[in-house]
PyMOL Python script that loads the backbone (N, CA, C, O; Angstrom):
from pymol import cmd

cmd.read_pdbstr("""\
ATOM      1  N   UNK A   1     -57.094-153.980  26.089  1.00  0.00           N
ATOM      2  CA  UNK A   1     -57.948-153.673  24.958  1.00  0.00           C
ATOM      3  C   UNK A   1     -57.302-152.547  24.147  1.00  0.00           C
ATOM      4  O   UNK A   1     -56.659-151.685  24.747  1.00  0.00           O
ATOM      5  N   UNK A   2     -57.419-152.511  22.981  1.00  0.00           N
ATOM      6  CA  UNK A   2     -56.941-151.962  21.898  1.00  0.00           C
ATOM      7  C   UNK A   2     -57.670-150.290  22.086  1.00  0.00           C
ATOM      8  O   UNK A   2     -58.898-150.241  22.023  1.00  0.00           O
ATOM      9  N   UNK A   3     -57.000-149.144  22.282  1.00  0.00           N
ATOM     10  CA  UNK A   3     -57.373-147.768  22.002  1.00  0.00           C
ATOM     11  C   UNK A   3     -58.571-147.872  21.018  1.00  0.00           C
ATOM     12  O   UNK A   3     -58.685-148.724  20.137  1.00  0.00           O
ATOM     13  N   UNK A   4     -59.242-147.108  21.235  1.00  0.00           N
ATOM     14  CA  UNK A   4     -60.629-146.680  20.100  1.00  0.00           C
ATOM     15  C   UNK A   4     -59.542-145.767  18.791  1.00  0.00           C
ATOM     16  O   UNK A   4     -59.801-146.183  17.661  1.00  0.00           O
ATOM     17  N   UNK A   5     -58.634-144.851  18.812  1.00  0.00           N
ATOM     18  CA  UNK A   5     -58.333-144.407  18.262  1.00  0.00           C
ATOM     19  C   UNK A   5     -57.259-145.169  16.991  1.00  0.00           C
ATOM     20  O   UNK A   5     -57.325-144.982  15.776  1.00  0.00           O
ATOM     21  N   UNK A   6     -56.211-146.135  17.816  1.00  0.00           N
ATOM     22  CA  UNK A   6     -55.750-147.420  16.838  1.00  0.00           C
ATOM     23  C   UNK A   6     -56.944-148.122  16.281  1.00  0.00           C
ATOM     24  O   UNK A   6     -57.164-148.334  15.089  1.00  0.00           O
ATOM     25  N   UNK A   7     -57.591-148.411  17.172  1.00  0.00           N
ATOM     26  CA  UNK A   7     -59.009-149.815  16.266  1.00  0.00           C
ATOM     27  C   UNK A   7     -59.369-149.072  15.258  1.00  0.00           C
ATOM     28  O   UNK A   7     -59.562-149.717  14.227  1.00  0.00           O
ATOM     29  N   UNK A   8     -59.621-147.296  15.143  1.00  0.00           N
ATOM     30  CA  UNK A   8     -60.003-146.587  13.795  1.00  0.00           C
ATOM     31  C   UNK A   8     -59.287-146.438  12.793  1.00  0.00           C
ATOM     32  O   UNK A   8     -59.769-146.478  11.661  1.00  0.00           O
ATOM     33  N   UNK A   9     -57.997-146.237  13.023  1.00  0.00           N
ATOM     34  CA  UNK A   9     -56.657-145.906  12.297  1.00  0.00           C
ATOM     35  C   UNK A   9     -56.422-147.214  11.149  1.00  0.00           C
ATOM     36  O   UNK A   9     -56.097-147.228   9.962  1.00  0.00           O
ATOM     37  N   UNK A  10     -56.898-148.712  12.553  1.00  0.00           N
ATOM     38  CA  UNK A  10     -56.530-150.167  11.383  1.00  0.00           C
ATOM     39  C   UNK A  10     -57.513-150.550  10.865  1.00  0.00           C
ATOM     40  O   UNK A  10     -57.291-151.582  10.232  1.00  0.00           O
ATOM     41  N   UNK A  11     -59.111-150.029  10.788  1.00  0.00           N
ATOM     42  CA  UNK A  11     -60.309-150.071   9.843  1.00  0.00           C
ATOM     43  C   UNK A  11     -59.842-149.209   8.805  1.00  0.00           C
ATOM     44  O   UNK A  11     -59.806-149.708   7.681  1.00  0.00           O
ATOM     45  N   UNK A  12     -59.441-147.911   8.949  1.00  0.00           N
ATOM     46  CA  UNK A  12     -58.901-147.218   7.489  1.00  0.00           C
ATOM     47  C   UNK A  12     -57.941-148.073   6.891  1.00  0.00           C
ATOM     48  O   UNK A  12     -58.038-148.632   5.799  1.00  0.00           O
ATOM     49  N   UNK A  13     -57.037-148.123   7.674  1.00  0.00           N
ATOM     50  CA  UNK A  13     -55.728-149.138   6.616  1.00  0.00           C
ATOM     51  C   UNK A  13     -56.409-150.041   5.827  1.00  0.00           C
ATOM     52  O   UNK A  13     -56.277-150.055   4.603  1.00  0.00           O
ATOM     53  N   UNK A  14     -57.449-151.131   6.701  1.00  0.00           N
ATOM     54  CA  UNK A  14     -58.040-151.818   5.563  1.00  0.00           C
ATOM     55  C   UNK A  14     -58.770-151.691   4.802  1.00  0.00           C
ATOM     56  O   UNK A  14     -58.922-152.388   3.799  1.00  0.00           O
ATOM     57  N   UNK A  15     -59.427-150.678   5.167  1.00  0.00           N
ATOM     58  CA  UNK A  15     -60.888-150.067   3.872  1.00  0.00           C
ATOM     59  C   UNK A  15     -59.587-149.561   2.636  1.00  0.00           C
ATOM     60  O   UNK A  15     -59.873-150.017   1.528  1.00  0.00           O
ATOM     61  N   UNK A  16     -58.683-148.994   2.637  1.00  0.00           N
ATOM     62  CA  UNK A  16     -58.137-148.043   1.777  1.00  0.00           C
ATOM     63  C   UNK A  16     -56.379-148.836   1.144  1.00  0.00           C
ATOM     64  O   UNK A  16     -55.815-148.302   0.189  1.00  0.00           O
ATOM     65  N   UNK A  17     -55.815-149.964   1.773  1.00  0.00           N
ATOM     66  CA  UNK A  17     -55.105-150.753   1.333  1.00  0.00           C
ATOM     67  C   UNK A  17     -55.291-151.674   0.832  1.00  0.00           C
ATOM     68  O   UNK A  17     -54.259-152.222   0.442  1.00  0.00           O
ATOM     69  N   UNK A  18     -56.601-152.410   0.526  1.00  0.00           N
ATOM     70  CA  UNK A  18     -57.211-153.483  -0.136  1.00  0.00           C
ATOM     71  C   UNK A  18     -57.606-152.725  -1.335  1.00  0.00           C
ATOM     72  O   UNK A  18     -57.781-151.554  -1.674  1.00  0.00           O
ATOM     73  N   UNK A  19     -57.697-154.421  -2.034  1.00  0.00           N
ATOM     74  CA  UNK A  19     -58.093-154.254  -3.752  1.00  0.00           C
ATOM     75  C   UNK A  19     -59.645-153.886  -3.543  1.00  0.00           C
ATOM     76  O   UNK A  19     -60.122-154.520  -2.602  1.00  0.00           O
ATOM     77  N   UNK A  20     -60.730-152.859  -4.299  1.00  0.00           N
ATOM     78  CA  UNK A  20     -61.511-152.941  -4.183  1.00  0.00           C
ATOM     79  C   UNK A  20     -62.483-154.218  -4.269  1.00  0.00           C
ATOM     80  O   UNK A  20     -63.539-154.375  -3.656  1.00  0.00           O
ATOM     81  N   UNK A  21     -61.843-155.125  -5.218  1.00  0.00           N
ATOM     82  CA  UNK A  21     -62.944-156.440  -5.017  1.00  0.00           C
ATOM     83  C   UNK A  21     -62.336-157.429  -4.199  1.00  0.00           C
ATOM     84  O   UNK A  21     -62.648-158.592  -4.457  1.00  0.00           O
ATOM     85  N   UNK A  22     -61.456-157.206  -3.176  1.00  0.00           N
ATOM     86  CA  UNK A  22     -61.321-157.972  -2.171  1.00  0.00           C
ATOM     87  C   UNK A  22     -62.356-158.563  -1.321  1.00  0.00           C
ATOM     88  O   UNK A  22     -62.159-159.701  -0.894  1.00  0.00           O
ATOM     89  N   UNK A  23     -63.464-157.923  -1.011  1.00  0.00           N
ATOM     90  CA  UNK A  23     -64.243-158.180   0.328  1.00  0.00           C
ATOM     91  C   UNK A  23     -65.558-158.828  -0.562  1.00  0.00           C
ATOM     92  O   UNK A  23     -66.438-159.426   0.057  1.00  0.00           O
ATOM     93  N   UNK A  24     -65.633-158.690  -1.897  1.00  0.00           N
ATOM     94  CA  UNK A  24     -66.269-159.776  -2.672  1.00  0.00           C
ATOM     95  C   UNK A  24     -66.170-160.985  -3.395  1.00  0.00           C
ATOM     96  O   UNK A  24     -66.973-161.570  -4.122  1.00  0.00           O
ATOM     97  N   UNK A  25     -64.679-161.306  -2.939  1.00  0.00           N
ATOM     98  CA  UNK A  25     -64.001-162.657  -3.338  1.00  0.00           C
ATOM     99  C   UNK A  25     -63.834-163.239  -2.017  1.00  0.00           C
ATOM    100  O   UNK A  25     -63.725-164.461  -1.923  1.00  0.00           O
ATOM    101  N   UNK A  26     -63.807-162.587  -1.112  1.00  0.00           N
ATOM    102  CA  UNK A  26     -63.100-163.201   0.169  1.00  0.00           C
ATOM    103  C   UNK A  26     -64.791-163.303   1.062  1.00  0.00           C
ATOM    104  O   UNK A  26     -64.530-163.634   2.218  1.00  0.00           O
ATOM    105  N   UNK A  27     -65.955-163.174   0.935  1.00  0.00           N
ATOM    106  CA  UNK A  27     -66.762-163.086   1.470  1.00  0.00           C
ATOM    107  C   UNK A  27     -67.880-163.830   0.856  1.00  0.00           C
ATOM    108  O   UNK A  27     -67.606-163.835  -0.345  1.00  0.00           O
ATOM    109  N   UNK A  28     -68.964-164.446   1.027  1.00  0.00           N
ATOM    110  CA  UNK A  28     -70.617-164.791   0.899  1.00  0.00           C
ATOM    111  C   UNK A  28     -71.818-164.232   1.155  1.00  0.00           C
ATOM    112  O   UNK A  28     -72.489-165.045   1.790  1.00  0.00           O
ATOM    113  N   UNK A  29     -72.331-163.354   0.987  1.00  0.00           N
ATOM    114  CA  UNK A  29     -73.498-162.701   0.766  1.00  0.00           C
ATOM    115  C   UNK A  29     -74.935-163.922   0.414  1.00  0.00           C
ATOM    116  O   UNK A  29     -75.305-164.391  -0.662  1.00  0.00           O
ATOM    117  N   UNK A  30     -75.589-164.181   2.141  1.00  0.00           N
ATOM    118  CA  UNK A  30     -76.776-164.652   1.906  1.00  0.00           C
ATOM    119  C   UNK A  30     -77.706-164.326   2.476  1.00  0.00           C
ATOM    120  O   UNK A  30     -77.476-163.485   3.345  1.00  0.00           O
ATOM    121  N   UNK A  31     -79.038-164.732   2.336  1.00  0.00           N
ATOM    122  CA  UNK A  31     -80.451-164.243   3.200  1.00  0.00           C
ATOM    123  C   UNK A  31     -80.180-164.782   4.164  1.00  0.00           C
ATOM    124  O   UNK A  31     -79.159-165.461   4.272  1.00  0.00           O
ATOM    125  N   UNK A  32     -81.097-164.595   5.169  1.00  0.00           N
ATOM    126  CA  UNK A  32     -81.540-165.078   6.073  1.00  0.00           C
ATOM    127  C   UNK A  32     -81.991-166.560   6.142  1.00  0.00           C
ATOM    128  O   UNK A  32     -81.533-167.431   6.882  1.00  0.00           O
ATOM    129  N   UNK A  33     -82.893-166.661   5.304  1.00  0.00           N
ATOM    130  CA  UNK A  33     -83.597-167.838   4.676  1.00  0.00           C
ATOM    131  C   UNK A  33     -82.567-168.821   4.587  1.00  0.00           C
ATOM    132  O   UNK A  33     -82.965-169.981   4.693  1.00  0.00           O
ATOM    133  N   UNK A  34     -81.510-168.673   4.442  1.00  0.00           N
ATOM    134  CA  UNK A  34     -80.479-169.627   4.056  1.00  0.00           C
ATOM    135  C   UNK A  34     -79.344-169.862   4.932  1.00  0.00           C
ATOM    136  O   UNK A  34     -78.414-170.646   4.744  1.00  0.00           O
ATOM    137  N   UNK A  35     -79.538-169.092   5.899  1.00  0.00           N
ATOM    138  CA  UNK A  35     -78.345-169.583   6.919  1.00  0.00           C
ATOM    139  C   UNK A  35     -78.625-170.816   7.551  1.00  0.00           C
ATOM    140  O   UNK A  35     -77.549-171.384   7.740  1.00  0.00           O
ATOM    141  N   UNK A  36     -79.460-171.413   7.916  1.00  0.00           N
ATOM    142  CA  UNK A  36     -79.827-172.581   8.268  1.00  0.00           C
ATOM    143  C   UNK A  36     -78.878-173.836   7.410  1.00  0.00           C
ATOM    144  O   UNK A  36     -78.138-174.706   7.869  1.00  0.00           O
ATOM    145  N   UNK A  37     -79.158-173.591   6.357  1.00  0.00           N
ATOM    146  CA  UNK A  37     -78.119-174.786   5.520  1.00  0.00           C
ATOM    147  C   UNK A  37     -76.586-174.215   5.396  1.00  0.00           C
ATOM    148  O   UNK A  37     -75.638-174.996   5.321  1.00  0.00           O
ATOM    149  N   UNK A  38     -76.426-172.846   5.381  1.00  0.00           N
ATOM    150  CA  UNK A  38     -75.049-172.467   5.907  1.00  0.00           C
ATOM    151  C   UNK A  38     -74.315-172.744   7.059  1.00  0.00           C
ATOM    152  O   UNK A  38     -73.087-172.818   7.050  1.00  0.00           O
ATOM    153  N   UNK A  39     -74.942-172.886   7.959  1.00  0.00           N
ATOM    154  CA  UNK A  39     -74.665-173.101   9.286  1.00  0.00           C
ATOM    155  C   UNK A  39     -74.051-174.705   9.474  1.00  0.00           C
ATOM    156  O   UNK A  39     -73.179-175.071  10.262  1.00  0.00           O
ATOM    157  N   UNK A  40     -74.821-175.538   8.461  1.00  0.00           N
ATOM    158  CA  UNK A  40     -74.571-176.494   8.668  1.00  0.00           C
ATOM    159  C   UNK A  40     -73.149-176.920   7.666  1.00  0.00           C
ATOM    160  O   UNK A  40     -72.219-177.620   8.066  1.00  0.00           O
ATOM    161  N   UNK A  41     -73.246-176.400   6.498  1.00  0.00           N
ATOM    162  CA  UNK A  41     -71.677-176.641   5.565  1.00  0.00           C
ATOM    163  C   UNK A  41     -70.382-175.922   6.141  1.00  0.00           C
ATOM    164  O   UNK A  41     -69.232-176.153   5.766  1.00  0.00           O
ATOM    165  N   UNK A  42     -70.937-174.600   7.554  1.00  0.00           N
ATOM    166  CA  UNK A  42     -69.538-174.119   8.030  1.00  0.00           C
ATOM    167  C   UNK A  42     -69.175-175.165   9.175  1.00  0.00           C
ATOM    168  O   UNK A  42     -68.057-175.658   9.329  1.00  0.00           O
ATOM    169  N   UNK A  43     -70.176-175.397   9.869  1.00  0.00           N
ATOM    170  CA  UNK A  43     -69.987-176.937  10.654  1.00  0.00           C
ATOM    171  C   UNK A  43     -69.207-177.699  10.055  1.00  0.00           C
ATOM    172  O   UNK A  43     -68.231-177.917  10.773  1.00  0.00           O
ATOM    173  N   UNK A  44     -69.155-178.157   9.204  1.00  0.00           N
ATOM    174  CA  UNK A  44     -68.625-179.553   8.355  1.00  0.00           C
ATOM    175  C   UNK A  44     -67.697-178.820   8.012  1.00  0.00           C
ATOM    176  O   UNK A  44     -67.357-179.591   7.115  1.00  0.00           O
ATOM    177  N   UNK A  45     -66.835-177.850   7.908  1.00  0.00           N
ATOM    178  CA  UNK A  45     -65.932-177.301   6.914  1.00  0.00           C
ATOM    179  C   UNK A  45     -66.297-177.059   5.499  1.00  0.00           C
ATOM    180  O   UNK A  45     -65.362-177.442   4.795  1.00  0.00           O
ATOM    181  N   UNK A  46     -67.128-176.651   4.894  1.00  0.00           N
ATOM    182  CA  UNK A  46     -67.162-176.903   3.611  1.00  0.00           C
ATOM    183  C   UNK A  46     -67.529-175.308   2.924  1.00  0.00           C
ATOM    184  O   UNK A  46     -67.822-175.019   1.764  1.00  0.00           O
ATOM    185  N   UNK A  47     -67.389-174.479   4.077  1.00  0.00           N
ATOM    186  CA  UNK A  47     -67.197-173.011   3.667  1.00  0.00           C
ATOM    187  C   UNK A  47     -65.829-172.491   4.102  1.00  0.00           C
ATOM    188  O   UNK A  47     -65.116-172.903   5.017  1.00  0.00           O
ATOM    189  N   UNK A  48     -65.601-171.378   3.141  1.00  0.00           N
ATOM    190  CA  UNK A  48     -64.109-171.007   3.402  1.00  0.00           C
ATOM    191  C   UNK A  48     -64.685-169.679   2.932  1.00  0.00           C
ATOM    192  O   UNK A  48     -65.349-169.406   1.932  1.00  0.00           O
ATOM    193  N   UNK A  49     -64.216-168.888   3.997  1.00  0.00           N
ATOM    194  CA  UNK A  49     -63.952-167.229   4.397  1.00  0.00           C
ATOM    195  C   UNK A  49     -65.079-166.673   5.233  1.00  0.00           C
ATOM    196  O   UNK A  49     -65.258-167.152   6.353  1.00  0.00           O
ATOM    197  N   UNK A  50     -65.667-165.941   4.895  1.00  0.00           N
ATOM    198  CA  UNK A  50     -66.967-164.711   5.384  1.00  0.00           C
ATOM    199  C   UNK A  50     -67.642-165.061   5.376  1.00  0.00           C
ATOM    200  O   UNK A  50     -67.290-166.122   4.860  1.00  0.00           O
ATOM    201  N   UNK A  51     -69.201-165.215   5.629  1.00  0.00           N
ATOM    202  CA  UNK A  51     -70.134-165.541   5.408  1.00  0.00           C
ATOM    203  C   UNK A  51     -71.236-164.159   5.935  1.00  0.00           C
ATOM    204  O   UNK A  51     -71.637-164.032   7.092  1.00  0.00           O
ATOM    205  N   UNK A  52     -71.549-163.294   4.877  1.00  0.00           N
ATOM    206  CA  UNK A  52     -72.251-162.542   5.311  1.00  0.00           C
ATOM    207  C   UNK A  52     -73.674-162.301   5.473  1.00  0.00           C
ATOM    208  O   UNK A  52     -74.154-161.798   4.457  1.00  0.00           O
ATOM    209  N   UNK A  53     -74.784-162.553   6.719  1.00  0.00           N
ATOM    210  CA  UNK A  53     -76.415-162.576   6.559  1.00  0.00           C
ATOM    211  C   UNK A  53     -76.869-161.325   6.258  1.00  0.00           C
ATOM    212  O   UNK A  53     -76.362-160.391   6.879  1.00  0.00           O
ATOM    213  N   UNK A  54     -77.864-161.054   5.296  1.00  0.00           N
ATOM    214  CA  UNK A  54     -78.525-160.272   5.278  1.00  0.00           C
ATOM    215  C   UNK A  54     -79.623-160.282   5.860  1.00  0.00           C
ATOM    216  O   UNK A  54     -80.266-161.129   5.239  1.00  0.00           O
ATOM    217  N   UNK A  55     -80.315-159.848   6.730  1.00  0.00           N
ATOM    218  CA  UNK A  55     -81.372-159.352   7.038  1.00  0.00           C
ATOM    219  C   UNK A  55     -82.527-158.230   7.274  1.00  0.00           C
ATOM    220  O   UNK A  55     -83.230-157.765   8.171  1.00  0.00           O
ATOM    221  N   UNK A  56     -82.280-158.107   5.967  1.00  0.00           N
ATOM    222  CA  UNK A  56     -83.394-157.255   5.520  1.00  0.00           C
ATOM    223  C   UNK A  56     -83.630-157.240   4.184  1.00  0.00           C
ATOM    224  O   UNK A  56     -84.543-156.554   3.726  1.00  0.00           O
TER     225      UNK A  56
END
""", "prot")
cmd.dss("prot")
cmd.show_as("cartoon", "prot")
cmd.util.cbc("prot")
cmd.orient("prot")
């Protein structure tokens, strides 16, 4: 297993070497309400990248 201190070191690299609108091109932002039909288009392939739930 990877040091706690490397695993922190390569979360900075990526928070601070990425384009700021990286993680909003490369990601999906949905409710809750809607993972149900998400679940089913990442099944099938028909999502590509992140898929992030909100719940709350």
């Amino acid at each position: 297993m990877t040091p706690p201190a490397r695993r922190a070191e390569a979360w900075k690299r990526l928070v601070n070497g990425l384009p700021d609108g990286f993680y909003a091109q490369a990601a999906t932002e949905i409710d809750l309400s809607d993972a149900p039909k998400f679940a089913d288009a990442i099944i099938n392939n028909q999502v590509q990248g992140r898929t992030l739930v909100k719940i709350k």
